[in-house]
Steps between C-alpha positions, in 0.01 A plus 500: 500500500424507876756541717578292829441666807829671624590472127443835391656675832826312443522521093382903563797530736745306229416727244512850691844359625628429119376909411128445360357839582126318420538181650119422469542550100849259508237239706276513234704468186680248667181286536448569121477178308794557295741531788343218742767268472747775605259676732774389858794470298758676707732582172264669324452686818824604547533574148218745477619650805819585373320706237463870460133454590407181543123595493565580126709212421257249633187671262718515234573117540160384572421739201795305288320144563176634392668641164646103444337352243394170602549332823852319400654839396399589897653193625821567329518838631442420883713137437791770385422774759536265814823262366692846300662744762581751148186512388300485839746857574442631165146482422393586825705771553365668157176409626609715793621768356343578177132502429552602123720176473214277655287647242750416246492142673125452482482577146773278405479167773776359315776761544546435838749205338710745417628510902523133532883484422791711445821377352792690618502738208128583494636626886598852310389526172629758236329640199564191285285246772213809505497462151494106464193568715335764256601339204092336402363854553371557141231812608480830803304214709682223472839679573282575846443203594839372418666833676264388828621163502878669522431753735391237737768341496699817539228531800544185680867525501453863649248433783687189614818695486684270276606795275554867690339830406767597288497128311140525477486871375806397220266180434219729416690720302611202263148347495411869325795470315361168347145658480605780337673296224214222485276864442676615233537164359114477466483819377741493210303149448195739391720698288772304368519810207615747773740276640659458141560878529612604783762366824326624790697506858284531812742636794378444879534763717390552901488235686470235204782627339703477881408147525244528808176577397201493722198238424307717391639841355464641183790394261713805386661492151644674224478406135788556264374386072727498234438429171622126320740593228358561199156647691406869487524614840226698557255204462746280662446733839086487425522116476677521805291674658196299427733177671523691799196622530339141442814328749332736752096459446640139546644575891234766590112439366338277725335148380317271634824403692539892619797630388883475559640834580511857327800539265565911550703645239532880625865468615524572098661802403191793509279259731154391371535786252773383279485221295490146630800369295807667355824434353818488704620773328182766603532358833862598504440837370198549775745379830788749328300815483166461697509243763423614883740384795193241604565332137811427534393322869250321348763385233740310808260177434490448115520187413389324187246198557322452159502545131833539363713469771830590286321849428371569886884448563606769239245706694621433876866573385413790306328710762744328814737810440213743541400400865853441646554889422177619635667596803679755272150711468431800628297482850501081440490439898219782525267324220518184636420622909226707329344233296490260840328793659214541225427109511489529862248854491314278250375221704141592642514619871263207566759248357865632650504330802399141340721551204711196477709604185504880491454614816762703699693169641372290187703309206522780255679690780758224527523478081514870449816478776681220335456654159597811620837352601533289184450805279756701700791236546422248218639764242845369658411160617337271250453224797202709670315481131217255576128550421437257823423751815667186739811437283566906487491530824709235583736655264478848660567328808828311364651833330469707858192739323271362776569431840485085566290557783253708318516303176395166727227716662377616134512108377313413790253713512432493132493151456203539828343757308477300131409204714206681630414668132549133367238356796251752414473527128509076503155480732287640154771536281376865456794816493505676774785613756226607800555286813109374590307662778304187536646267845434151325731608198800688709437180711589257177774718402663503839446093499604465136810708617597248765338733820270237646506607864310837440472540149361857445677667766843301412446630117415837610812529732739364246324731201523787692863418634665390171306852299654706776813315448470619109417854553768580717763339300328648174538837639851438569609330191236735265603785670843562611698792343784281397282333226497855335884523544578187324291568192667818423807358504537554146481919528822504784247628761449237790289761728137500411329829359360715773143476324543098491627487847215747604255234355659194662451684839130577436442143369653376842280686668709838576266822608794727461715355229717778480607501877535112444739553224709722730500281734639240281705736337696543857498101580668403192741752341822484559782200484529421860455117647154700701366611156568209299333262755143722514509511126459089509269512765316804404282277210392257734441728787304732223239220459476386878434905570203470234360212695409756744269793556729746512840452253590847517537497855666128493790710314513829644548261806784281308701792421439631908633166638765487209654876574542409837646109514638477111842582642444221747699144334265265707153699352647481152594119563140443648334585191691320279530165665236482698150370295279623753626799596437715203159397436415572878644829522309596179156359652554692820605817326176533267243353779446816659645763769588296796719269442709703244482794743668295810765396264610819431541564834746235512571389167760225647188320544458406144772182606190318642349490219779196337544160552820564730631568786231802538267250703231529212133598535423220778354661758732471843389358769411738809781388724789577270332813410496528863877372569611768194323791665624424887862490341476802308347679827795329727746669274349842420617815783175625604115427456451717204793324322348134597147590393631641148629167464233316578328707257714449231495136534118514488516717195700236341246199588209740380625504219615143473122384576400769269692399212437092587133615479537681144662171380265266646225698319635584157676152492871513309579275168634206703207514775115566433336766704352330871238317393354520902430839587417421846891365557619860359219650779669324777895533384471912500276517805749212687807662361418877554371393866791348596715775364273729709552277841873521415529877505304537791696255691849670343346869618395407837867312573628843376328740723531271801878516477518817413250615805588280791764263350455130506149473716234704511315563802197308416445228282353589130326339243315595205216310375364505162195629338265482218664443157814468697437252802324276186830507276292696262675791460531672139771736358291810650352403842598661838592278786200426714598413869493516871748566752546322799741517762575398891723629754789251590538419900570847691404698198233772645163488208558865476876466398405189256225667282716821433773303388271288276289811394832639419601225294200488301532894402838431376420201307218679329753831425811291396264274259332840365775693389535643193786345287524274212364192645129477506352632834356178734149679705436320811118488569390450845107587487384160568611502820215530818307826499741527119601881469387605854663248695869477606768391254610206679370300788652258746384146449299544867323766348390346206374255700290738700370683177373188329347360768288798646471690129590269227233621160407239247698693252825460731468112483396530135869675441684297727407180268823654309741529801812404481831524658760634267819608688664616854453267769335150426387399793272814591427479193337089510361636833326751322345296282402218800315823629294568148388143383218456718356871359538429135413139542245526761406171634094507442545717186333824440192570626209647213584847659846489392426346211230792370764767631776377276265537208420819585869608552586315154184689322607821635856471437380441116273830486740729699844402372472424098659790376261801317483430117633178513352239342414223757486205240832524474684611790708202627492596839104652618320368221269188460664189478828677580768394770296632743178309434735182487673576843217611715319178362792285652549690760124469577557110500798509730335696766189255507709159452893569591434331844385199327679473183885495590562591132310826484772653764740629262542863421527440076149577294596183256614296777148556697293468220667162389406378866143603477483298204658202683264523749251514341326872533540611189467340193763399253367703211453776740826500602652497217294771394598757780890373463499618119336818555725565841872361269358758219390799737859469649668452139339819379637703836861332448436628098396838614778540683762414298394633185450852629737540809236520767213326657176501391159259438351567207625491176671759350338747245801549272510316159882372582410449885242280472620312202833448726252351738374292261825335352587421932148305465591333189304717253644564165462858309194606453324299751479732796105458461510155481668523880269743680196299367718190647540684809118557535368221467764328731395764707101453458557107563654563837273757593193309461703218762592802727130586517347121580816414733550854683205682485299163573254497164501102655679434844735203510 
């Protein structure tokens, strides 16, 4: 069919907007004789688009017409398609969804019926509807077919979310119910003599058994035989055995129709090696002498589906009393953590991190916690006794055993996770729990999942957030010492064995367990309000200290900060009722040295970190850090008093940032870690900044009225630069500046610059001495002539200097100046006087261009530190912050007089102007921001994981995996971050080298 002119642009445009991904294909199936009268229909349009993948659906329709046998069987599928809402939903969003379906489809045109109409009870079906549906099956292929034709319908009702994934997963577990007993009907139809001697129970376990099976996992059962009366039991059990064996050739061997599932009978007593089918009375006499702890786990989901149901009863109630006292076993907590751990070591390396089911942050870990807790407390309460992972949970959650907060968390991210398993499996209806590498199928997951406005990313986001979400409430719940306490209840003894407790710590992730046991030891003993407090917070803060790099620190400092505040009401109080609070202080305390360290110092401090009256983490704004400062200097006797203030209050806001910084990374339960790293760049360089300003304008007030009372001689300012005069600060930096002053009327020059000299040298001593606030070093080697000229200069003579001796590297620096505190009109002066040298009004000439190249590629050969690696230093290395800044900087000097956005001392702010204007492009930019926002996060990680500054990444194992969990790395992964670093790094470098170093002038 040839298309109209203009046709094909607008129809193209239709179907990229409804989510074709090949909208050339769409054009052409469209124009495919079978769907010509539909071909501009805008409901079938908007009904593919609402598909999974809409691609798929469409082939698998045009496909379906094809299949019809003769042209009125077509017409009565597209008559029904257009005028039926249901069916146009349903069928398409199979078509969508599953290919395996379609398949099913094409081989049997006239099945698609089956979606035409529901009546309110075909809605949610039980066992006895599943098998109405199976009942013609009379061989292994036609129960297929008639098991395909149900499972679509169980599909249809899925993708168009008629039924949730915890409907559809019970739906699928009664559709094998009915399977299983249409199976064994067939079977014993082939040997009606060994039905006449035996009754033979088949007993569901896993998932089947808990009523929300997967579509495609293998079927896990038991078989319990007993002989008819009269019948010699011993060929009773062989007879039985051939029925089961048949019922599950029938499910397994594949046809001409494929096959159904695998039926997997090694949850038996012995596994594969013992025999298929016994008596209830051998299987009694196995579970009371010989069963393992994971037996009596496996046991929480037996429920009889087939055979004789009265005798898969008997069996359920027989072995019930075994698993409710499995608690009672020796080392029963210990089994269970160490048979998570062995599936976990099991999975192939290649596999962990796509693992979708038993993966660290996968379903099993949310099953083996719920059981865990059903096993323990269901010996007393019968109500948390369900096979169903959902309902247990909800039960836990009702009898107080799990938190409701973290039992809504576990619902919802399970029910996400199954979802996903569910999405997957459907597409081929093949068994597998790996979450596809391939874009187009995490792309019609995401969409299938209800993510249309960035599918893959969306579904990687939410995977990633909801498996995080399990781990760290696995830990907690699989974990926690108090599980051990409760099942040895029975002995007298509620502590836990030193060996078991020993084990719990290393599980958690404990170096030292024995100093960790001490520790807890001396937090918890005792019958004090203090004790009893940290012994219900000491679980949950167990598991938030394992989230870290360093848990044996993250206690060490716990006990620390408890010693000294736990006779304190209000700290007590602020654990307890405050959600945040504990969760913060345990992030801070296990990130690293800093912040923990300035806390200690002050361990009053820890109030900021509550919901309350504390002021919180927000960073405060620089004039009521200013207005606290003044007022603490107004009211202290003496300079050195006033400056020790000031310096306490900036301790206390280091820390603050510090801490909001920690929290912002890691994330907390109720808040996800800062998804935009560049916002968490600007907040600790704005906030420490500001802080930095504060205390300089608090010391200078201080020595002024200590020296000459409420005027100096001269009028002072200080101005800002580098890190500091572009709000860029980090934890570490020293306070770039310059120093300006100018005599007041009748003040000799002479008298004016002693008195400002003066001030300057006490600034520097008071801000320098040693005491327990960190030290604040005032660097003034940008100013002119840097080390060899004077101190501080009158405005007049910086005047003179610039204009007779100003060097291209001068204006270069000056790009960054500032004024930051003292007097604020010398100080706008000062700046009147600089514009027109870093902004200068024809630009730079080559010259000056070709020596700031020269300066930058000496500065990278002279100053990179001997040994270290330059591929990863932050600071010196390529594609580092200052490759970014010099690149700016470069722009500003050539186009600042021009562009009225490029005068701004911030590297972001700059850069996002050169973009506006044009002289950079947008992918460039974006480039050089990431690697600049990353170069900076690694310096801020540096510093407060190990205490002091530094650009590269640390060497030590702990160090640099601290680092790591700051840049949202999880254990393990520290590779994965310097190869992330690099090749940020390498990106940006290669833009450096065509924008700075002119591979092309712009």
């Amino acid at each position: 069919m040839t298309a109209a002119p203009g046709r094909r642009s607008s129809t193209f445009t239709r179907l990229l907007r409804h989510g074709f991904t090949d909208a050339s294909a769409a054009e052409r199936l469209l124009d495919s004789a079978e769907l010509v009268p539909l071909r501009d229909d805008p409901v079938l349009l908007d009904a593919l688009g609402a598909t999974a993948d809409p691609d798929l659906a469409l082939l698998g329709l045009v496909r379906l017409l094809e299949a019809q046998p003769e042209p009125g069987a077509r017409r009565e599928l597209l008559d029904t398609l257009i005028s039926s809402k249901p069916l146009r939903d349903r069928l398409l969003g199979v078509l969508g969804a599953s290919t395996a379906l379609a398949d099913h489809l094409i081989r049997h045109p006239d099945d698609w019926q089956a979606l035409v109409m529901y009546e309110a009870h075909d809605l949610h079906p039980g066992v006895e509807e599943f098998e109405a549906g199976l009942a013609e099956a009379a061989d292994a292929v036609s129960l297929r077919v008639a098991y395909r034709r149900c499972l679509l319908s169980i599909a249809a009702r899925d993708v168009c979310g008629t039924t949730g994934v915890a409907e559809s997963a019970a739906e699928l577990a009664d559709l094998a119910t009915a399977t299983l007993r249409a199976a064994l009907g067939i079977a014993g139809a082939a040997a009606p003599e060994d039905v006449a001697l035996c009754r033979l129970a088949v007993v569901a376990m896993g998932k089947c058994g808990g009523h929300e099976l997967n579509y495609v996992s293998d079927v896990d059962v038991i078989f319990v035989g007993e002989a008819v009366e009269g019948a010699d039991e011993t060929k009773a059990v062989r007879a039985a055995t051939r029925l089961a064996s048949h019922m599950m050739r029938i499910c397994s061997e594949t046809t001409v129709e494929g096959s159904i599932w695998p039926v997997d009978a090694n949850l038996r007593p012995e596994g594969r090696n013992g025999p298929l089918v016994r008596t209830l009375s051998s299987h009694l006499a196995y579970y009371q002498r010989w069963a393992k702890t994971w037996e009596f786990q496996a046991l929480l989901k037996a429920r009889p589906v087939a055979g004789d149901l009265g005798l898969g009863a008997q069996y359920v109630a027989a072995v019930q009393p075994l698993v409710w006292k499995a608690a009672e076993r020796e080392n029963f907590v210990p089994d269970v953590q160490k048979m998570r751990r062995r599936v976990v070591e099991n999975i192939p390396a290649a596999e962990v991190d796509r693992q979708l089911k038993l993966g660290p942050g996968g379903l099993r870990d949310v099953e083996f916690a719920v059981q865990l807790l059903q096993l323990v407390h269901g010996r007393a309460d019968t109500s948390l006794r369900s096979g169903t992972t959902l309902d247990a949970l909800k039960a836990l959650a009702a009898g107080g055993y799990v938190g409701r907060a973290d039992a809504a968390q576990l619902d919802e991210a399970y029910r996400f996770l199954r979802s996903m398993e569910h999405r997957i499996q459907l597409f081929r209806l093949r068994r597998t729990h790996l979450v596809p590498e391939d874009e187009a199928e995490l792309r019609r997951i995401g969409r299938s999942l209800g993510l249309r406005t960035d599918p893959v990313a969306e579904l990687l986001r939410e995977w990633k957030r909801h498996a995080t979400v399990v781990r760290r409430l696995h830990e907690k719940l699989f974990y926690r010492p108090l599980l051990d306490a409760v099942a040895q209840l029975a002995t007298g003894e509620a502590r836990l064995s030193a060996e078991a407790a020993r084990e719990r710590m290393v599980a958690l992730g404990y170096a030292d367990p024995a100093s960790a046991l001490r520790h807890l030891e001396a937090l918890a003993s005792g019958v004090t309000r203090k004790a009893a407090i940290q012994r219900t917070l000491l679980p949950v803060l167990l598991g938030w200290f394992a989230d870290s790099a360093d848990p044996d620190a993250g206690l060490l400092n716990f006990r620390k900060v408890s010693d000294a505040l736990g006779k304190t009401p209000w700290y007590l109080r602020l654990l307890r009722d405050e959600g945040a609070a504990a969760e913060n202080l345990a992030r801070v305390l296990s990130a690293g040295r800093l912040a923990p360290d300035l806390l200690m110092r002050a361990p009053e401090a820890v109030a900021l970190l509550g919901d309350g009256d504390g002021g919180g983490l927000e960073p405060r704004s620089r004039a009521h850090l200013e207005q606290e400062i003044l007022a603490a200097v107004k009211r202290a006797d003496g300079a050195a008093q006033a400056v020790t203030a000031a310096r306490g209050v900036r301790r206390r806001e280091l820390f603050r940032t510090a801490a909001a910084d920690i929290v912002g990374s890691y994330g907390t339960e109720e808040q996800a870690a800062e998804a935009d790293q560049g916002a968490l760049v600007d907040r600790v360089g704005g906030a420490v900044s500001d802080l930095t300003a504060a205390t300089l304008a608090g010391t200078l007030r201080a020595v002024v009225r200590d020296g000459w009372g409420d005027s100096l001689p001269t009028r002072f300012a200080i101005i800002g630069m580098g890190r500091f005069g572009g709000h860029e600060l980090g934890y570490g930096s020293d306070a770039d500046v310059l120093f300006v002053h100018e005599p007041r009327d009748g003040v000799e020059e002479r008298e004016a610059s002693q008195a400002a000299n003066k001030v300057v040298s006490e600034m520097r001593r008071l801000l320098q001495i040693p005491s327990a606030d960190p030290p604040l070093l005032i660097d003034a080697d940008l100013r002119p002539e840097g080390k060899s000229g004077p101190l501080v200069r009158t405005l007049t003579s910086y005047a003179a200097y610039y204009r007779r001796w100003a060097l291209t590297w001068e204006s270069h620096a000056l790009l960054r100046a500032e004024p930051v505190a003292g007097d604020e009109d010398l100080g706008r002066r000062f700046i009147e006087l600089i514009d027109p040298l870093r902004y200068p009004a024809d630009g730079l000439a080559d010259e000056a261009v070709r020596e700031i190249r020269r300066l930058k590629a000496r500065m990278e050969s002279e100053r990179l530190p001997r040994g270290a690696d330059p591929k990863l230093h932050a600071k010196l290395g390529p594609g580092g912050l200052s490759d970014v800044e010099w690149t700016v900087q470069l722009l500003q000097l050539r186009h600042g007089a021009t562009e009225p956005g490029l005068r701004t001392t911030r590297t972001r702010q700059a850069l996002a102007a050169a973009r506006a204007a044009g002289l950079i492009g947008d992918e460039d930019a974006a480039i050089l921001d990431e690697a600049w926002v990353l170069a900076t996060r690694v310096r801020n990680a540096v510093m407060l994981v190990r205490g002091r500054a530094g650009d590269t990444f640390p060497t030590e194992p702990r160090e640099l995996a601290a680092v790591g969990r700051y840049l949202g790395y999880g254990p393990g992964h520290a590779g994965d971050m310097l190869d992330a670093y690099r090749r940020t790094a390498r990106r940006a470098r290669s833009v450096v080298d065509e924008l700075f170093y002119g591979a092309s002038e712009r």
